[in-house]
N, C-alpha and C positions, 0 to 999 in steps of 0.2 A: 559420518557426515550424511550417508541418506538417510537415514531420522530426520536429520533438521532438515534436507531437501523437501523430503515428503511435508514438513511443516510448513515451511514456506509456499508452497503448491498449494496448501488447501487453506491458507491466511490471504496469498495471493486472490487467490477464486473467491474468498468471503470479500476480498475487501472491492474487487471491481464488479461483485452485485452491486453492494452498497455505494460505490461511488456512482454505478448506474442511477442506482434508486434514486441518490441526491442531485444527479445530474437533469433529471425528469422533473422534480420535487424545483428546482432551480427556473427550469422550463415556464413550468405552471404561472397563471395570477396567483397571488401571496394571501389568501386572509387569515386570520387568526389562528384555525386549525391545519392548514400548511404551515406554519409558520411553527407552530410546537412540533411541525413531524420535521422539517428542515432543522430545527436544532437536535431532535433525536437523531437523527442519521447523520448530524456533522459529529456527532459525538461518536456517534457508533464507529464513523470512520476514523476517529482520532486513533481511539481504541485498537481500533485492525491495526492499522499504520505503524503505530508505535509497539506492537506485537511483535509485528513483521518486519520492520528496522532492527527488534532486539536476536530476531533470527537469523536476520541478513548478515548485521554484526560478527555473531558464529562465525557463519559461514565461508564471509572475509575474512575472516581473521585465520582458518584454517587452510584456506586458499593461499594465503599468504607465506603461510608455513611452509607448503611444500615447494619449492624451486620448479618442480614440473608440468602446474598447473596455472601459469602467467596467461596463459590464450586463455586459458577456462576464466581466470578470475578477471581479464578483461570483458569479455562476454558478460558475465555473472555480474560485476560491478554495470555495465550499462543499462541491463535492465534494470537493476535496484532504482539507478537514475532515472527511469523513465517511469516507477512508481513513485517516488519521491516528487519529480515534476507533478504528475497528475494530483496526487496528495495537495502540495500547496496550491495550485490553479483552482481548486476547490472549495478549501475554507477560506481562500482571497483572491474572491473573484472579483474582476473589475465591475 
C-alpha cells in the first residue's frame, strides 16, 4: 500500500499545479489563445483526476479490507472528497 501512497502524493501534487494553473487561466480575460490553453489544462486535469481516483480506489478498497484501519480510511476518504469537490468546481464552474 505505500507504492500506491507514494502514487497518489505525486498525482496529488501534479494535479493541484494544474488545478492552480487553470484556476489563473479562469482568472484572466479569455481570447482565443487563453482559450486553447484553458481547454489544454481542463484536459490535463481530467487526466490527473481520473488517474488519481483509479489510485484512490486501491487504496479504499484496501482500507477497507483491513478491520483496523476505519480512522485511517475515514481520514483518507475525506480528503479524496475534498479533491473530487475541487476537480468538479472547475470544469463547472458557475
Amino acid at each position: 500500500m505505500d507504492a500506491l501512497k507514494t502514487k497518489r502524493k505525486s498525482l496529488r501534487t501534479s494535479f493541484t499545479a494544474t488545478a492552480n494553473k487553470l484556476k489563473e487561466c479562469l482568472a484572466k480575460k479569455e481570447d482565443a489563445k487563453d482559450g486553447d490553453k484553458l481547454r489544454a489544462l481542463n484536459s490535463q486535469l481530467e487526466d490527473k483526476f481520473l488517474r488519481l481516483d483509479e489510485i484512490q480506489n486501491k487504496i479504499s478498497s484496501l482500507l477497507l479490507e483491513n478491520t483496523d484501519t476505519a480512522a485511517e480510511y475515514e481520514t483518507d476518504f475525506q480528503a479524496a472528497e475534498d479533491y473530487r469537490d475541487n476537480f468538479l468546481e472547475l470544469i463547472n464552474p458557475s
